[in-house]
N, C-alpha and C positions, 0 to 999 in steps of 0.2 A: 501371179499375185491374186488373180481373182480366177473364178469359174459361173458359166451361166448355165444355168438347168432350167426345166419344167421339173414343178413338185404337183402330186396331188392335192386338193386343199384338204382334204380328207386327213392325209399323211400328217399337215401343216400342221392341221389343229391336235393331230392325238398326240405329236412331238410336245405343242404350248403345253398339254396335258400332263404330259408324262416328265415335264420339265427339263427336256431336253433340248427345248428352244426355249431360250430365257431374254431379258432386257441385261443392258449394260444399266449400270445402280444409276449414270449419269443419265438415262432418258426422264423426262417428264412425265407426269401422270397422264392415264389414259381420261380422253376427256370428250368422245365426240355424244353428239345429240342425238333424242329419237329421229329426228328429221333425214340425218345424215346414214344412219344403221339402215333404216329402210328401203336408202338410195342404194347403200353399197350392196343388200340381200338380193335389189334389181337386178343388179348387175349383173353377179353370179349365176342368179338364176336366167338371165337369158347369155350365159355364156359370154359376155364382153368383157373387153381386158381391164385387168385390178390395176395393173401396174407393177412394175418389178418391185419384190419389197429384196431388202440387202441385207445378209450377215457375215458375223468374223464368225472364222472357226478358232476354238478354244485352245489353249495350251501351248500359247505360243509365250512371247516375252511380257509379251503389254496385256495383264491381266485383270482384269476389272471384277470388281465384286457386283453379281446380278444377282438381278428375282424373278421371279417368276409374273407372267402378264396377268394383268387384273383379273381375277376370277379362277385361275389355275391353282389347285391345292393339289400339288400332285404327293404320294405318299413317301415318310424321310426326307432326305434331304438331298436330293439329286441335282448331280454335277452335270452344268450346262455342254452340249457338244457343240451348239451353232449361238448366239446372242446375234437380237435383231438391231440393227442400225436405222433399219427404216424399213416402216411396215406397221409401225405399233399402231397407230390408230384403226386400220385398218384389217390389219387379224385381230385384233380384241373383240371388234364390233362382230367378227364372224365368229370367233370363239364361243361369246357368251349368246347368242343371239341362234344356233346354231348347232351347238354340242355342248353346254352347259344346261342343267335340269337345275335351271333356277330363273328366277326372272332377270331381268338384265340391268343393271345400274345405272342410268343417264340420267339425262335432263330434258327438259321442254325448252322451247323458241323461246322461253324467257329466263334458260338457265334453272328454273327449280329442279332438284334431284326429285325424278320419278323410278319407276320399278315399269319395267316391260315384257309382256311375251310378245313373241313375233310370228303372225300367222299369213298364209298366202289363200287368197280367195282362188277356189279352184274353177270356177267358174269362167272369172275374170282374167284366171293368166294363161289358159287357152286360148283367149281370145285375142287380136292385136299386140306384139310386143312392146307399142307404142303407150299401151294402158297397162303395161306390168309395175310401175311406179304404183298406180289404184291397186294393184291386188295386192299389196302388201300392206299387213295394218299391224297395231301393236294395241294390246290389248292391256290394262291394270294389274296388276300382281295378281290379285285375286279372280280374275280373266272376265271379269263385268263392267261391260261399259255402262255411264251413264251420264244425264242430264240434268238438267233444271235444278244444277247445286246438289250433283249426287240425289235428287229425289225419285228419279225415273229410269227403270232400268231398260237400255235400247238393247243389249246383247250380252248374253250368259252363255261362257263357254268353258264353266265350272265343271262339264263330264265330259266324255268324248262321246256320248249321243249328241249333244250341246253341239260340240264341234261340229259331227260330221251332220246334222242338222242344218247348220249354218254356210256347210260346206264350205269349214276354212280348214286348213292342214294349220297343225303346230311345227314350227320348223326346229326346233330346240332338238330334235331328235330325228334328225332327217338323214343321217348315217346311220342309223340303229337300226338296220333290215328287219329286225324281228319286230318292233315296237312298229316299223312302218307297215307291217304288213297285218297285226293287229289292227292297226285303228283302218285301215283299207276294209277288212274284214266286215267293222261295223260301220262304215262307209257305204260299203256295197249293198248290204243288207238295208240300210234306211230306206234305198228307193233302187232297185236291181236292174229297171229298166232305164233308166234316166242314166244312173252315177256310174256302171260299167261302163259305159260307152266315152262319158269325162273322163274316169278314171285314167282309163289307157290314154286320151290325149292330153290331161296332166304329168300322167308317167313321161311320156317322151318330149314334152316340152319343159320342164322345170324338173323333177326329179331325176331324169339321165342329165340334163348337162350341171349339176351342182354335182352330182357323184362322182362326172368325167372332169369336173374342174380343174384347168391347173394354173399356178403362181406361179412366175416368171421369177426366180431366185437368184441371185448373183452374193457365191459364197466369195468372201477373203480371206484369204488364206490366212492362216496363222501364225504367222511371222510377219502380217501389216504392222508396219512401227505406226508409233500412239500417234505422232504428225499428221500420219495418212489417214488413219480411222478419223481422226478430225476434221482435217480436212473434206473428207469422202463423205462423211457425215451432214455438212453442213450445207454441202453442195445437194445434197440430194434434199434435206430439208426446208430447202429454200421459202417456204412459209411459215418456218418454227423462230420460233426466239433463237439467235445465235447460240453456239454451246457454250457456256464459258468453259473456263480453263481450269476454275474451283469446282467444278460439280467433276468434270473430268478425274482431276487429280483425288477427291473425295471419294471414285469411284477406282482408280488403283490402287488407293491406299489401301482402301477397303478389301482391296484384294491382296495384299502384300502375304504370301503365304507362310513367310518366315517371319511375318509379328507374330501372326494367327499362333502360331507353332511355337511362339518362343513366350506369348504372354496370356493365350487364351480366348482370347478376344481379335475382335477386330480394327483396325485406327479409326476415329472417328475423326475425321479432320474437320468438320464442322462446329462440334463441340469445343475443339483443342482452339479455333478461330474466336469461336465468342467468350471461351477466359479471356484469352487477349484484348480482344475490342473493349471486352466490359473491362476489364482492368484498367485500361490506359484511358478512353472514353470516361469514366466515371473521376476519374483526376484531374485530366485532360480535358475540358471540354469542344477542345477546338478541332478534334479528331470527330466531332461528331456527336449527336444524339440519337443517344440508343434507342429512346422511346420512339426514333422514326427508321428504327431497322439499325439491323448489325452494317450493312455496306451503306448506309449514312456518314457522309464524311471517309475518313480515311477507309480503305476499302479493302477486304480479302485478297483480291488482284493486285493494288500496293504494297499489303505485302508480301505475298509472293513473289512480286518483282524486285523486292531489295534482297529477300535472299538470294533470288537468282545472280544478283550483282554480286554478292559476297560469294557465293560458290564458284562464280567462273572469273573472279579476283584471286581464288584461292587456287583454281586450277592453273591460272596462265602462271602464277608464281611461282608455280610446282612444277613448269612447263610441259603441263597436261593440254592446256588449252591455248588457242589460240587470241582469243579477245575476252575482256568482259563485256558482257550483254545478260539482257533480260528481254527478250522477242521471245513470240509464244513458244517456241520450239523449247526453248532454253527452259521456261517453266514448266513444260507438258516430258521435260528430258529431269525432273529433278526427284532423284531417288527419296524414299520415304526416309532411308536413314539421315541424308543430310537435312531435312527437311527436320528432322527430332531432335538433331544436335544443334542447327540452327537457328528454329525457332527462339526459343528462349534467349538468344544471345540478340536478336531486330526488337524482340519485344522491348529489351531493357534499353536496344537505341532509338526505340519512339518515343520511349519515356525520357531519354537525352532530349531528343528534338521538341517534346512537349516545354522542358524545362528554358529551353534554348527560344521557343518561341516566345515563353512570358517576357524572359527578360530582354526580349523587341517587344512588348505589348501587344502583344497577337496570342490573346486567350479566346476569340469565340469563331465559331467557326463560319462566320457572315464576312469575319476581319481578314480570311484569313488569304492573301496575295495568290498562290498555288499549292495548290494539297502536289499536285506532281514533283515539285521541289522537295518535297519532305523524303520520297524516296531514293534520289541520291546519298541525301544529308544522312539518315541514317544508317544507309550501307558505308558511309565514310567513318560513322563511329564506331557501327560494330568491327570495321576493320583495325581503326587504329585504338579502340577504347581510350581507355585514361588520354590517350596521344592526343585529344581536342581536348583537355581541360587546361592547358598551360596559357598565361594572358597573350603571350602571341599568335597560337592555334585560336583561341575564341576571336580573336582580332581578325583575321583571316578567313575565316569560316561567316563572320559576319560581314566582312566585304565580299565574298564569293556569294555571301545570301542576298543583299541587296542590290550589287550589281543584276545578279538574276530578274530581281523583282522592278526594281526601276529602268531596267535595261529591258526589260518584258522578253526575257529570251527563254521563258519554259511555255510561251503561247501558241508555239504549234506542235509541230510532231516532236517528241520528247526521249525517243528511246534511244537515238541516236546520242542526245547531251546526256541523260544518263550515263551512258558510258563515259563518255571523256573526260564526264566531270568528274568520277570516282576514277579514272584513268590516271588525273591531272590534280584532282583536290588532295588527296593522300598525299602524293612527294611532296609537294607545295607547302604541304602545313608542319609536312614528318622531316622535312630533308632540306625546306626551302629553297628549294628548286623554280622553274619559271612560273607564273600566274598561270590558271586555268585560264583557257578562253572565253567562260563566261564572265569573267575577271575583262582581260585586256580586249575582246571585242563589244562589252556593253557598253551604249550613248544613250545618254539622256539630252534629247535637245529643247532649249527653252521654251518654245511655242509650243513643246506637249503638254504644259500647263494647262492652255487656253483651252484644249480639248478631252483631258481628263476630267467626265462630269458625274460618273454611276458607277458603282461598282464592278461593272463589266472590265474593268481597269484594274491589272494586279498594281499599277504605276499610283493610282489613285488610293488604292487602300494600302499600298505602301507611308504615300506621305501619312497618309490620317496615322498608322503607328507610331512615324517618325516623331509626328509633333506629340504624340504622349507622350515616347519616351525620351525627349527633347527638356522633358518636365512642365507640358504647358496646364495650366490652373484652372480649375471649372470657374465659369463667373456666377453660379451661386454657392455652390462649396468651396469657396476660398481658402479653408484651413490649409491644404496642401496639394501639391500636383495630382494629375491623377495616375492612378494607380490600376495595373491589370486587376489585382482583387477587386474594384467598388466599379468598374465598367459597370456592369449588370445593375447595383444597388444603385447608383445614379441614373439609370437608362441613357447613358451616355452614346450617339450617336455623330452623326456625321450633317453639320449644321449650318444654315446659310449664314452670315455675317449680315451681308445687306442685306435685306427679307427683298423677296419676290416681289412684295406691295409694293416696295419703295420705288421700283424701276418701273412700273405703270407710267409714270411720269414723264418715263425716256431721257431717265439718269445715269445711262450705262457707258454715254461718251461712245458710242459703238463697241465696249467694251465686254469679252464673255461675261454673264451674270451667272450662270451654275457651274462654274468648271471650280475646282480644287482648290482654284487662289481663294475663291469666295468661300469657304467653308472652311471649317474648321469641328476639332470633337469638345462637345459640350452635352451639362446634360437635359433632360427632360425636361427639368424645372427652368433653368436658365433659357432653354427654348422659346417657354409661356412667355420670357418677358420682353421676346426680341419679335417687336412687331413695331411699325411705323420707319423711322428713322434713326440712323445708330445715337444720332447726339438725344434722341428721345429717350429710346431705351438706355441708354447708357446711365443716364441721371434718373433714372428708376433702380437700376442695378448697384450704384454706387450706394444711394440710399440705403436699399435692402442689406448689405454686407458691412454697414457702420464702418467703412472705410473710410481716408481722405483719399480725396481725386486723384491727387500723386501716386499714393500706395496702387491705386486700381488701375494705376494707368501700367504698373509692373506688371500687375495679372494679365494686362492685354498681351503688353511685348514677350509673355513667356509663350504666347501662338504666333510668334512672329508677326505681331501688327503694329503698325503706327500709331499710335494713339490718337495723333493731332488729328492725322487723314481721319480718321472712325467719329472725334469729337463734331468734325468739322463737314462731314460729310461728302466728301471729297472723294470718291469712289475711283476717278482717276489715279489720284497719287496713293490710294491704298491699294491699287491693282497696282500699279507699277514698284512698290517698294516693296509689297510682299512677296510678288513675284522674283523680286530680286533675291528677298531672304530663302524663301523655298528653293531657289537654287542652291545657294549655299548649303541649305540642309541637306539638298539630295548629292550634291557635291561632296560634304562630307560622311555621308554614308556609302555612298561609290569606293572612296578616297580616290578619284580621277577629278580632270575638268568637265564640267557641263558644255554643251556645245553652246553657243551664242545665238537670240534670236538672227533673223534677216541675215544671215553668215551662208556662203555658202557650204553644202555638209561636209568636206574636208576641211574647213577652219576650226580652229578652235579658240576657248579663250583664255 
């Protein structure tokens, strides 16, 4: 599978040249600092090890579209024979720093992009190996250093009298025998008895051992399946940002030689991503906002992963495959053609699941229980299309969603329910076959009321949905329940009932004061007037809505509250009777039993 060699770095760099060593499209840009270039030219030049850097060899199955490393223009269009996995930071910096006749592209300790040449004080790298970090300096583009706000010039090495005046070597050209032996020429000549005598102990300590250099290579063969180059990859990167599985797949498509061949171009699977996102995002808000990136909210890797679902639904059917799944393997194994024909048909079942999510009142993407759920859900419709619009299939599909959600059973590892659930939702809704098991193993037990208090709770921004689409009534927009469209225009949130002030007092009966029973969705305005006590505010509220008391006391009971309790301030009997109705709700959005507080956990009620 693999091979280890010694290469020349000589060799190394005329390959990055000549474009015969290139990046896979999935590496990240080259990015290291002056600080860092100057360490690695150390290095080299006192001969200590780089490091193994690693590549695949070309033209095997798992083809990637590459480029060439930063600063390499090599001439045409030339077909990579090695692509580097790791090493890019580190041959780039000797690339351009080295064998590139231009300045170098980095940055300073504060990140600003600067321009460098890189010279070696000849004086100083004879001496002590210990002080070869000092002999190396990098100079301005225009090769003058200076001070006091660019007004003072300390060093001009604008000619090569400059240079060898200064006695620094320019390393940009330190393979070029003939250019090296030119500026030696007029090296030697500045001062004959002094710099022959450096010269030769320069030669043998820094220009023999960067000629004799070598990089420790480990080629992979070509036939590494994509698993493995990622894998391999990632291990060896271990101070990079993980690779994802989109930049990968963006980088085979890119290579798919029979699009190339059949349409002219290349796949851009980046672009083909953000139609999508923007499409469905700009309808959908609860997928996310674009203005804070395309993998905001629903994500590339989402969906990727529901294809995956429906391609290896489609192979076990075909009894091609063994399981449905969506594990990276399965994503980083998924050809570009199914990927063309598939796309299109997820996108129009997120737009199911968008529409499917209004009508539970879950349009923003703060409300929304698990973005992970949405990926089953929609591999279930692009499998069975039309087959979820019949009122028994929507009936179904919405106990399998809120069991999920109140049953809190997509809050850990998920790839696993994934499957079963499109394994087990599909017959279930097509065939009426057994319940999924996020169906028959989800509990909601009573006392998770009491500790349901911040959205870190799918269980909690579950109920807050319920009681919208339950039809509960803002109490200062009275005209009618609330609605997903006016969430936003009301700045309708998630709102204490008894204010905070009021329990100062130590009117809680030891009873929770911020969990779910207390709260309820109301809006902004209604918020302002709920400060002191409910029977205070309340006869403010009633006021303002030209209601009779009665009438207002229906707007209460449509959030499930007692009015008398709220009138009367009675935070006991409004914690105990709401607590009762919220079971109920969650009860009937299960369609199971709730388990009973103080019960032990096999009873039920």
């Amino acid at each position: 599978m693999a091979a280890l060699d010694n290469v020349k770095l000589k060799d190394v760099l005329a390959d990055v040249a000549s474009g015969s060593l290139q990046l896979p499209d999935f590496q990240r840009n080259w990015k290291w600092d002056d600080d860092r270039i100057r360490a690695i030219i150390a290095t080299v030049t006192l001969d200590y090890p780089l490091g193994v850097v690693m590549t695949l060899q070309t033209g095997g199955a798992t083809r990637f579209r590459s480029r060439t490393l930063t600063g390499a223009r090599p001439e045409g269009d030339p077909e990579a024979d090695l692509l580097l996995l790791d090493g890019q930071q580190r041959l780039t910096s000797l690339f351009q720093s080295l064998w590139l006749d231009a300045p170098v592209e980095t940055a300073d300790a504060r990140g600003k992009a600067i321009q460098r040449w890189y010279y070696v004080d000849i004086a100083k790298a004879v001496g002590p190996s210990a002080d070869r970090d000092e002999a190396i300096v990098s100079v301005p583009a225009d090769k003058v250093l200076r001070t006091d706000f660019n007004r003072t010039v300390v060093l001009d090495l604008s000619t090569t009298e400059a240079e060898c005046a200064a006695g620094l070597f320019p390393l940009h050209f330190v393979f070029d025998a003939q250019r090296v032996n030119e500026w030696k020429k007029v090296y030697i000549k500045a001062d004959e008895d002094r710099n022959w005598d450096l010269w030769g102990q320069f030669d043998e300590a820094v220009l023999q051992q960067v000629r004799a250099f070598q990089v420790p290579m480990i080629r992979l063969a070509a036939s590494t399946s994509m698993d493995a180059v990622c894998a391999v990859f990632e291990r060896v990167n271990t101070g990079g940002v993980p690779l994802n599985v989109f930049e990968l797949l963006t980088a085979t498509y890119a290579g798919d030689r029979d699009y190339v061949e059949r349409t002219g171009d290349y796949y851009q699977l980046p672009e083909v991503w953000r139609e999508i996102k923007q499409a469905l995002a700009s309808k959908y808000p609860v997928f996310g906002r674009i203005e804070s990136g395309l993998e905001n909210g629903l994500s590339s890797i989402d969906f990727l992963q529901a294809i995956a679902l429906v391609r290896t639904w489609e192979r076990k059917q075909e009894g091609r495959g063994a399981t449905v799944s969506c594990k990276r393997r399965d994503l980083l194994d998924l050809p570009l053609a199914d990927f063309v024909r598939l796309a299109p048909k997820l996108a129009d079942a997120f737009a199911w699941v968008g529409d499917f999510l209004e009508r539970q009142c879950i349009v923003r993407p703060a409300d929304l229980p698990y973005k992970t759920q949405l990926v089953p859900l929609a591999a279930v419709r692009a499998i069975l299309d039309t087959g979820t619009d019949g009122l028994g299939a929507e009936e179904k599909i919405e106990q399998w969603y809120w069991c999920g959600v109140l049953g809190e059973m997509y809050g850990g590892s998920t790839e696993t329910r994934f499957t079963k659930d499109v394994e087990q939702l599909v017959p279930w809704i097509a065939q009426d076959e057994k319940a999924p098991e996020t169906v028959t193993e989800a509990f909601f037990f009573a006392d998770r009321l009491d500790t349901l208090t911040t959205r870190n709770s799918a269980a909690y921004k579950g109920i807050y949905a319920l009681l919208i689409k339950q039809g509960a009534v803002d109490w200062h927009h009275t005209g009618a329940p609330l609605s997903p469209g006016r969430l936003d225009e009301y700045g309708v949130d998630i709102r204490q009932i008894f204010p905070k002030t009021w329990f100062r007092r130590g009117n809680s009966n030891g009873l929770p004061t911020s969990s779910i029973v207390n709260k309820t969705p109301l809006s902004y305005r209604a918020a302002m007037d709920m400060t002191g006590a409910p029977s205070s505010y309340l006869s403010t509220m009633i006021a303002a809505s030209d209601m009779r008391p009665e009438w207002f006391d229906d707007v209460l009971t449509t959030h499930l509250i007692d009015p008398d309790a709220l009138r009367e301030n009675d935070y006991e009997r409004f914690y105990r009777d709401r607590s009762k109705q919220l079971q109920d709700l969650v009860h009937s959005a299960m369609g199971k039993r709730t388990m009973l507080r103080d019960l032990p956990e096999g009873d039920a009620r």
